[in-house]
N, C-alpha and C positions, 0 to 999 in steps of 0.2 A: 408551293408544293403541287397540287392538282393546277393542268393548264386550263385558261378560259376556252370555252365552247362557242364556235362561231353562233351567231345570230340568228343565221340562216339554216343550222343543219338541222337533222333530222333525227330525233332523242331514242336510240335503241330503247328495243324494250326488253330485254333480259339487264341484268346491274354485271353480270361477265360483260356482253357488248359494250353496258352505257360505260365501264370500267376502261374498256378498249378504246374507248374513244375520247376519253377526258383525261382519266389519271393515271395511265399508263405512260400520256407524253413525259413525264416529269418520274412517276415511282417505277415504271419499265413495266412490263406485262408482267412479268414474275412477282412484283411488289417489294423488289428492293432496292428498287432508286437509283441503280447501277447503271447507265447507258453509254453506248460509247461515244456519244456528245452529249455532256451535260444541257440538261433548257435552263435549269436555275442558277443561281452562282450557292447559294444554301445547299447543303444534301439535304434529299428529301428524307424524310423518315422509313426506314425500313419495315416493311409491313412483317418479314420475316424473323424478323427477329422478335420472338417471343414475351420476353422483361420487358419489353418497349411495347410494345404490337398488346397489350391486355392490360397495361395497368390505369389504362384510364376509361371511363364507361362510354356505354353508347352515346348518352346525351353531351358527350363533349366533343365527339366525330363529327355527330349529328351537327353540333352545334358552329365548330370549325368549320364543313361543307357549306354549310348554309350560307355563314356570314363570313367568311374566310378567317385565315390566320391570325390575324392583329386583336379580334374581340378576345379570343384566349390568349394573347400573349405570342402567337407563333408567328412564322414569319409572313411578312406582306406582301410575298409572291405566292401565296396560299387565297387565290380569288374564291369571291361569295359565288356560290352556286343557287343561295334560294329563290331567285327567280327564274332562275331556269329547270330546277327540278321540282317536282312535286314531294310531300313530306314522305310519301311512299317510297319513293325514287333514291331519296338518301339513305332511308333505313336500308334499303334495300344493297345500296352501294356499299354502306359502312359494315352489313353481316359480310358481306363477297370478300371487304378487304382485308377485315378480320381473318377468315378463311387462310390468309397464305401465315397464318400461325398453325404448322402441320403435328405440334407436340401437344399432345393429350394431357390435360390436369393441372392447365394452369384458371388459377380463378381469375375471372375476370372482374373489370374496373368499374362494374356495376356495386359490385359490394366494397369497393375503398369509399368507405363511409365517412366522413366529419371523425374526428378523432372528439369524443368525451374528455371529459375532467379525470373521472375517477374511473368510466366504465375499460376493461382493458380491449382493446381496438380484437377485432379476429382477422381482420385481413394483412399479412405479412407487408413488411413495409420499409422503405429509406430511408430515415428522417434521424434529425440530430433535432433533440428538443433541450431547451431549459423550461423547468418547470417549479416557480415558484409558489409556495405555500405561507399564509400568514396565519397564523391561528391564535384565538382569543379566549378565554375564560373568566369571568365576572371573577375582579377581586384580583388575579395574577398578570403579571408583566406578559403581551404579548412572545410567541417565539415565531422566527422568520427561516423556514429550510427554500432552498435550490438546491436541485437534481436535475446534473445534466444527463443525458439517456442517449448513447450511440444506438441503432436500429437498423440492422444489416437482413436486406431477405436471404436466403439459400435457398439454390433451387426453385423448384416450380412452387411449394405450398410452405414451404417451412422460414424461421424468423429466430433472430437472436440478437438480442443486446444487453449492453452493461449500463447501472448507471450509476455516478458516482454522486452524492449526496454531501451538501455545506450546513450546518445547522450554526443556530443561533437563538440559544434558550437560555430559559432562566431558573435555577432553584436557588432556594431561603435567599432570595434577594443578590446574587453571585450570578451572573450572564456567564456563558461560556458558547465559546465559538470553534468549529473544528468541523473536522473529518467525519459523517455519520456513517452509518451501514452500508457500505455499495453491495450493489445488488448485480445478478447474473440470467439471465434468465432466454428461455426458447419457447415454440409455442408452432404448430404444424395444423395445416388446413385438412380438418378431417372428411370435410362435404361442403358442398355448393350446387348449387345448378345455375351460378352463371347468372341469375335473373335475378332473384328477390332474398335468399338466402344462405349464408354460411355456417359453419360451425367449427369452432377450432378449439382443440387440448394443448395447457402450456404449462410451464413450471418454472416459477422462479427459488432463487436460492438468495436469500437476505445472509452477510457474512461478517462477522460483528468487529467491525474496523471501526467501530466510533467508540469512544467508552462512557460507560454506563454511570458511573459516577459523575462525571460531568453532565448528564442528560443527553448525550449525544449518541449513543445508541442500546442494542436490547440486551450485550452480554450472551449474546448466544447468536447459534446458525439458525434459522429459521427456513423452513422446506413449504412451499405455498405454490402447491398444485390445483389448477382453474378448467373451469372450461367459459369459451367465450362465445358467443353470437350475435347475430347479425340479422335482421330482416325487412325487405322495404314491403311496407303495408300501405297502400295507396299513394299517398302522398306523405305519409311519416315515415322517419327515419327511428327505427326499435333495436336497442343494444343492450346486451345484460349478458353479465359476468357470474358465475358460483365459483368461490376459492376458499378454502379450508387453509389455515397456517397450524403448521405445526413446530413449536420452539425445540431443539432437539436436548435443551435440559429437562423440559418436563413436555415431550410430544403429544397427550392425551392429557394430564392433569391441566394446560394450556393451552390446549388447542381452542382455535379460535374457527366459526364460521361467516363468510360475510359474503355479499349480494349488493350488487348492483342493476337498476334497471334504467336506460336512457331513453327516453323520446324528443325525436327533434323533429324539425322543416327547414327546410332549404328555400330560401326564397325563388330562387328562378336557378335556371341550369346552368348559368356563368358558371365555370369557374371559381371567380373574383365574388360570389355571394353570400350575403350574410347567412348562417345558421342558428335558428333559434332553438333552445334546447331545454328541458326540466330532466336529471334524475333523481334516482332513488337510490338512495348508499343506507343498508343495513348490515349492522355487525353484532350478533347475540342479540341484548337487550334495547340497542340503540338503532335510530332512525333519523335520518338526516335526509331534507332537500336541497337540490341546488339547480339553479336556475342559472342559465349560461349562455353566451355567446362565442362563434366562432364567427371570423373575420379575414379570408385570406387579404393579404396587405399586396398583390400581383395579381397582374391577369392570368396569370401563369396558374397562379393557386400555389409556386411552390414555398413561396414564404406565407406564414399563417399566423396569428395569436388566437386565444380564447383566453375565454375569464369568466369568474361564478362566484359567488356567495355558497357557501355548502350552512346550513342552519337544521340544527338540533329539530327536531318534532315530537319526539320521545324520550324519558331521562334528558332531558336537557341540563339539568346541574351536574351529569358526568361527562359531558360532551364540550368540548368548543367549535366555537363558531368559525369558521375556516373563510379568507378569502383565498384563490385558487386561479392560477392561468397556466399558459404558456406561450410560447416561443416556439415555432415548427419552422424548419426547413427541410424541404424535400431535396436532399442532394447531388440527386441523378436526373430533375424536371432542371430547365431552363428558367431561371431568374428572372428574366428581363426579356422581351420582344427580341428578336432577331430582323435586319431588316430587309 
């Protein structure tokens, strides 16, 4: 991507010149890569284009520039610049290049945070997940759900996906396996400022395709409007959900309040870095923790699992014990190195 800098020249001091003179050969002054002699055999990445140009944070720019392409997974005509710049020098580079994104309101890839268990993400996103669920209760047969969850952004802040739900539970001793509730659901970036914190309003719609006698779903439409956030507080990573359900057989005699709160850490800026995690899932009377890991399995980061134990702390004899992961692919990041 950006071309190596001879040895000998001499490091403008504004991040326009130092821009002019390093990654310009390769992304074109304009910052979209277009030149009329290519230098790479790779296209470089379009700084202009917006979906692309913000959805990853500073520290992975940062991180790119430094140590070139190949530590994130990118291509290996993407050279290390950290001996040649100074840390000022890159931050400095990577606001400038950010800059040829000219459309106002898009959040940026400082708040694509670690995706939680349970807490609902506030930053709009592309990812196909499987999400499986095991859950235990002293005395009764485990039951096992998978939910696969399509996740399409629209536009600059907004976000929609479906996901279709397999169960496999058990009453009076009779296992039944099927179709559970698919669900529908949107959710729109109501504020950020880009640096530490977001905030997003969403609603999903639970639609009763599983049936109820068999334990496989609720027997009714359920309406489960949330708000979700976001905040980086020094070095932790802070997310917490408020969502009310409302069953639309009995919406108030039924209704249900529940709360999430996640803290995590990131081991280092890779990418490819483990995350460590506890939250907090409350529903009414009950209270659950769960402790978890996330793991991208790429340098890329676009393939990911996590996993968690969710355990009872309150009412524990109306609660089960959940173990809890998933399955993440980001479908629009590159899989694999380029070379």
């Amino acid at each position: 991507m950006f071309s190596p800098l001879p040895a000998t020249a001499q490091l403008p001091d504004s991040p326009k010149e130092l821009y002019a003179a390093t990654c310009a050969k390769c992304h074109a002054d304009d910052g979209t890569g277009r030149l009329p002699t290519p230098t790479v055999k790779n296209l470089p990445r379009d700084f202009t284009n917006c979906a692309l140009a913000t959805a990853e944070p500073d520290a992975d720019w940062e991180l790119v520039t430094a140590r070139g392409g190949p530590v994130a997974g990118l291509s290996s005509e993407m050279p290390a610049f950290g001996d040649a710049f100074s840390a000022e020098q890159i931050s400095g580079l990577v606001r400038y290049a950010r800059g040829f994104c000219k459309e106002p309101g898009w959040p940026l890839g400082n708040l694509n945070l670690p995706r939680a268990l349970f807490t609902e993400k506030a930053y709009p996103e592309n990812e196909f997940l499987i999400i499986p669920v095991v859950s235990h209760t002293a005395g009764e047969p485990a039951s096992l759900r998978f939910r696969a969850v399509y996740e399409r952004r629209l536009g600059r802040r907004a976000h929609a996906e479906i996901g279709l739900p397999i169960a496999s539970t058990s009453q009076t001793g009779s296992r039944s396996t099927g179709v559970g509730d698919v669900a529908v659901a949107v959710k729109y970036v109501l504020h950020t400022n880009n640096v530490s914190r977001i905030l997003t309003a969403g609603t999903e719609v639970v639609f009763p395709t599983g049936s109820e006698s068999r334990g496989l779903g609720s027997g009714t439409t359920v309406f489960e409007p949330y708000l979700a956030a976001a905040a980086l507080v020094g070095e932790a990573i802070v997310q917490s959900q408020f969502k009310m359900e409302f069953p639309a057989r009995e919406p108030w005699a039924d209704r249900e309040v529940l709360y999430n709160i996640y803290v995590g850490h990131s081991l280092s800026p890779a990418p490819s870095t483990w995350t460590l995690a506890l939250e907090l899932n409350g529903v009414e009377k009950q209270l659950a923790l769960t402790p978890q890991f996330r793991k991208p399995l790429t340098r890329t980061g676009a393939l990911a699992i996590g996993a968690g134990v969710r355990v009872p702390i309150v009412n524990r004899s109306s609660q089960s014990t959940q173990v809890a992961g998933y399955l993440l692919w980001e479908y629009l990041d590159p899989v694999r190195s380029r070379p």
